[in-house]
FIZA-246067 format. One record per residue (C-alpha): residue in three letters; y, z, x; residue number from 1. Coordinates in nm, 2 decimals, padded with zeros to 4 digits. Each point is the difference from the previous one (the first is absolute). Layout:
REM residues N
type, v, w, u, seq
ALA, Y, Z, X, NUM
...
This chain:
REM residues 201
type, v, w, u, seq
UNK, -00.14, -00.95, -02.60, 1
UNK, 00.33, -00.11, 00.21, 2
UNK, 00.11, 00.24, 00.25, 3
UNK, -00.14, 00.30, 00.06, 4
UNK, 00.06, 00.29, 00.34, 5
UNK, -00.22, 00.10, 00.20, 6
UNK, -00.02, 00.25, 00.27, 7
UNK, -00.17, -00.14, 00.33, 8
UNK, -00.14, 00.15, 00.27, 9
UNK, -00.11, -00.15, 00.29, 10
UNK, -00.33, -00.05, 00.18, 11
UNK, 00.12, -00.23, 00.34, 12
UNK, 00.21, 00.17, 00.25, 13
UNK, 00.16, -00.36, 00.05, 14
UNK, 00.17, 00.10, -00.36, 15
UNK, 00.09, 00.35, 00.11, 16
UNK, -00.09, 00.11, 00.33, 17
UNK, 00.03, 00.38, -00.04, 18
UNK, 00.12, 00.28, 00.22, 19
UNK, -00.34, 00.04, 00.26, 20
UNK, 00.08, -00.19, 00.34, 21
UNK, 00.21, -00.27, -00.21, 22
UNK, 00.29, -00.21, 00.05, 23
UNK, 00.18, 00.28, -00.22, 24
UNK, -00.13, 00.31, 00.16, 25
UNK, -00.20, 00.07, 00.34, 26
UNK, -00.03, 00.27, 00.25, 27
UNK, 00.28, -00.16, 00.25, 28
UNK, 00.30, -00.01, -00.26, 29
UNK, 00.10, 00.38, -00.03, 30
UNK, -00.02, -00.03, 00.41, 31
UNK, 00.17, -00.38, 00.01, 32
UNK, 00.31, 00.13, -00.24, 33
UNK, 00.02, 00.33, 00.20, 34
UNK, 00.07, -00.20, 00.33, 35
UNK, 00.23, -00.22, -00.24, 36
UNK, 00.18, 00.35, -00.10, 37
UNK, 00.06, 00.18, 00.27, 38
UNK, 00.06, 00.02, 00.38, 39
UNK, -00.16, 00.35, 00.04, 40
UNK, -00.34, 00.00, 00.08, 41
UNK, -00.07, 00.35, -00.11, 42
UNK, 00.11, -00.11, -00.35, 43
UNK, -00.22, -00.18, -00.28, 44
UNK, 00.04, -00.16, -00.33, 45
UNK, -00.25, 00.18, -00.25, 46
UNK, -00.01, -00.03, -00.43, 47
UNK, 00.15, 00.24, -00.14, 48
UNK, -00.17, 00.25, -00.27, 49
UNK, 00.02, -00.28, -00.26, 50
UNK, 00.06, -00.31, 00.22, 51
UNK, -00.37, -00.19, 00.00, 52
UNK, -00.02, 00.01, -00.35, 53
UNK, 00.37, -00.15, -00.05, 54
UNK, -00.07, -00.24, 00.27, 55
UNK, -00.32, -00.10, -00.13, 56
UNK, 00.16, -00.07, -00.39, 57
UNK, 00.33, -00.12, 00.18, 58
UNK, -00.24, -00.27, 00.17, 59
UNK, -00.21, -00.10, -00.28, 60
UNK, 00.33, -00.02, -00.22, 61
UNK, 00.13, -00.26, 00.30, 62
UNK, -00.30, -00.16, -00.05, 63
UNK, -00.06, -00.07, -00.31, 64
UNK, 00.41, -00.14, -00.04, 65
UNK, -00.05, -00.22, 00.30, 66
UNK, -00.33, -00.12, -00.16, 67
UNK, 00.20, -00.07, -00.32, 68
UNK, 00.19, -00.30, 00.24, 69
UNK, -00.29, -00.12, 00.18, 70
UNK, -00.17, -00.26, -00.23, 71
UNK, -00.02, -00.35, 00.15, 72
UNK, -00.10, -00.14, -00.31, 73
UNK, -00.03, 00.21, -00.32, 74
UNK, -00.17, -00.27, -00.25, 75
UNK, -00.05, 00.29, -00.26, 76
UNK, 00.39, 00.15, 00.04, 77
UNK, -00.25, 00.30, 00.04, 78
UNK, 00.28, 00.34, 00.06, 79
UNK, -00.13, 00.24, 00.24, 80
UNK, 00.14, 00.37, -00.17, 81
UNK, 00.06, 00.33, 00.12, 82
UNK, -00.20, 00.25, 00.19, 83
UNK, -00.25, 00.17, -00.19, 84
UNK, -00.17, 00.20, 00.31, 85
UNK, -00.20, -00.02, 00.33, 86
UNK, -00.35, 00.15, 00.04, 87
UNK, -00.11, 00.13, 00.37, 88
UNK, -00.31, 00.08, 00.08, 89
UNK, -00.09, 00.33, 00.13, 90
UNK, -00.11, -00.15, 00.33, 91
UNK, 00.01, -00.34, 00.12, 92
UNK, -00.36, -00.13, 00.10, 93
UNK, -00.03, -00.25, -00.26, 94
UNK, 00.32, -00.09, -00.12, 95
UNK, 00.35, 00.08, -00.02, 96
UNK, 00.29, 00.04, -00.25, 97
UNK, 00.01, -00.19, -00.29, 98
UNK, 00.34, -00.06, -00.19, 99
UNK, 00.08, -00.07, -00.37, 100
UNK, 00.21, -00.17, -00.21, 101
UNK, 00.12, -00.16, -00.32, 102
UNK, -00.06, -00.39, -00.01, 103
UNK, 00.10, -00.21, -00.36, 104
UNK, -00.15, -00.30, -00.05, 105
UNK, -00.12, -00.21, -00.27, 106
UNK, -00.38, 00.04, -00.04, 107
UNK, -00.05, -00.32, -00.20, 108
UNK, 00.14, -00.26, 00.28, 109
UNK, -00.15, 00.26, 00.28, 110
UNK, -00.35, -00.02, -00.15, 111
UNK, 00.08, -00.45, -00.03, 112
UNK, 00.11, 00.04, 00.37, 113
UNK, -00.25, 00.18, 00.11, 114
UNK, -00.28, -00.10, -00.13, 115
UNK, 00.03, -00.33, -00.05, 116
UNK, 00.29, -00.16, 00.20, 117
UNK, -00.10, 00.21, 00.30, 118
UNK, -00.31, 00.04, -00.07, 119
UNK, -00.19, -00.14, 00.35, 120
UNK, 00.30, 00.15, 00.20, 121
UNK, -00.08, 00.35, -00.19, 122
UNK, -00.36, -00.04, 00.02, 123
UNK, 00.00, -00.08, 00.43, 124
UNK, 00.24, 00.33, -00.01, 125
UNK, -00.29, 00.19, -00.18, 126
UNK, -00.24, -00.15, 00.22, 127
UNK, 00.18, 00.07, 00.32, 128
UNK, 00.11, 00.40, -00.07, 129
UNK, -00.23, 00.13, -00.24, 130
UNK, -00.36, -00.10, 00.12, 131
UNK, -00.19, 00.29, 00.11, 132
UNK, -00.08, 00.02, 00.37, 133
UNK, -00.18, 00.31, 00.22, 134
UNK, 00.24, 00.28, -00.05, 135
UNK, 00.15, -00.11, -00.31, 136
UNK, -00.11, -00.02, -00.34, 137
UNK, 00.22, -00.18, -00.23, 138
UNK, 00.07, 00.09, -00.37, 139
UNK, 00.17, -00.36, -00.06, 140
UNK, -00.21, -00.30, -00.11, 141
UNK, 00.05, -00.27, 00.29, 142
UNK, 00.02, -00.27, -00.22, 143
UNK, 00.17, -00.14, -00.31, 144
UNK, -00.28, 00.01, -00.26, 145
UNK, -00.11, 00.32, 00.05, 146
UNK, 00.38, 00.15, 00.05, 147
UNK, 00.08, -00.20, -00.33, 148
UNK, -00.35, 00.19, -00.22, 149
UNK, 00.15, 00.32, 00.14, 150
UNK, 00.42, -00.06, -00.09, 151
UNK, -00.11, -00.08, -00.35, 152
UNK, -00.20, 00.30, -00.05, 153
UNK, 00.23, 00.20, 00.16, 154
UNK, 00.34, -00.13, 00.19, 155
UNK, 00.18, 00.32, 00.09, 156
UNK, -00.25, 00.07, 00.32, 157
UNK, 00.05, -00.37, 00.12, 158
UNK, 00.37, 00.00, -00.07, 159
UNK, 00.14, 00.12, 00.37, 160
UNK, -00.23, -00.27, 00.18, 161
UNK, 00.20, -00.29, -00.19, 162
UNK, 00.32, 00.13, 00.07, 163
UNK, -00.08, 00.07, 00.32, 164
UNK, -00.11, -00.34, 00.11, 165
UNK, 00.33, -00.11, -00.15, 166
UNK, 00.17, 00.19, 00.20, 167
UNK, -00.18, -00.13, 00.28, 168
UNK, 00.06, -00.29, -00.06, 169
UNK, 00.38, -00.03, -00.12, 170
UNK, 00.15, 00.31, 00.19, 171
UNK, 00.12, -00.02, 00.38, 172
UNK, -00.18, 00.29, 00.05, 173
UNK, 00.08, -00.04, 00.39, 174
UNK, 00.43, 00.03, -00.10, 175
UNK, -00.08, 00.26, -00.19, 176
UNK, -00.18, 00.21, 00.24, 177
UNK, 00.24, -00.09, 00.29, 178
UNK, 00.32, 00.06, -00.24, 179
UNK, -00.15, 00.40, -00.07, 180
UNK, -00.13, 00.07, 00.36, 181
UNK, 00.33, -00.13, 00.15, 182
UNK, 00.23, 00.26, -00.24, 183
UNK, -00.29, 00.33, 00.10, 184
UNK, 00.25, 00.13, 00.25, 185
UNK, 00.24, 00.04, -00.29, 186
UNK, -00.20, 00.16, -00.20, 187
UNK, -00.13, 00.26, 00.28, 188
UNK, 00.35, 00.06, 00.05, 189
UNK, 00.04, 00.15, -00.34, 190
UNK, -00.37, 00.18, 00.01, 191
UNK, 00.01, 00.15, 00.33, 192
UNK, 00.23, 00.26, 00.21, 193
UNK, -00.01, 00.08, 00.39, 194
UNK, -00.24, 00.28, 00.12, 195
UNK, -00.05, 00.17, 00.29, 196
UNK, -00.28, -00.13, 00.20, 197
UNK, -00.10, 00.39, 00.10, 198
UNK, 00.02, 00.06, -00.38, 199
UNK, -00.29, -00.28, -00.12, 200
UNK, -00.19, 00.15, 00.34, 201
């Protein structure tokens, strides 16, 4: 087929670590950047009406363009897209937020990659983060064969987990992490505005 888009979304937090108790967002940073802010103690830093949700896309935006200039090696030229979303769960027991995005690539030399140059490296991947285990029941073949009978009967399920061991693999997925977490401040700054402490009381 040639080159075809596809919008991604992640399953590893190592690809996108959301906004629960993360490098991008914890409980400390509204009370770190607050100390950072301003010499009265009887004055925080709190989001605005509209501020989470602009930090939130405002940091997933930042992270997708820093992911864009993270590749190591990118054997495929593989061009990671725009931001088509981020999905949070309504509480965060079993998992946290997931983002999405556009990723081109050619499907004919992904598959040959894949599946055939790659093929043991893919399959120990497989083997090593999809086997089920107590607690967790995974919808992922753990091994090349089967994973191959169920892409040819039906890629578009099985698509995110070969792009996202590719990114594993070829992203510095450590830069990218430390390049969005060390810019948060500035992005709070444009979020948040001083309150009262006696008014959040």
């Amino acid at each position: 087929m040639g080159k075809v888009t596809h919008v991604y979304e992640n399953f590893s937090s190592e690809v996108f670590p959301g906004f629960y108790e993360s490098p991008l967002y914890d409980s400390n940073m509204l009370y770190n950047f607050s100390e950072a802010m301003s010499d009265d103690k009887y004055q925080d830093w709190d989001f605005t009406p509209e501020g989470w949700k602009k930090y939130v896309n405002q940091t997933c935006m930042a992270w997708v363009e820093t992911l864009k200039k993270s590749f190591i090696r990118n054997p495929l030229e593989i061009e990671i897209g725009e931001l088509a979303g981020l999905d949070s769960p309504r509480e965060y027991n079993f998992r946290t937020d997931r983002i999405s995005f556009q990723i081109t690539y050619d499907d004919t030399k992904l598959e040959d990659f894949v599946f055939n140059q790659m093929k043991d490296d893919f399959n120990q991947y497989l083997h090593e983060h999809w086997s089920s285990y107590d607690g967790f029941v995974s919808f992922v073949p753990n091994n090349i064969e089967d994973f191959l009978e169920e892409y040819y009967e039906d890629p578009e399920p099985l698509l995110d987990i070969i792009l996202e061991w590719y990114i594993r693999v070829y992203a510095d997925l450590n830069w990218v992490e430390e390049e969005v977490a060390g810019t948060a401040f500035e992005r709070l700054a444009e979020c948040t505005a001083p309150v009262d402490v006696d008014e959040r009381a």
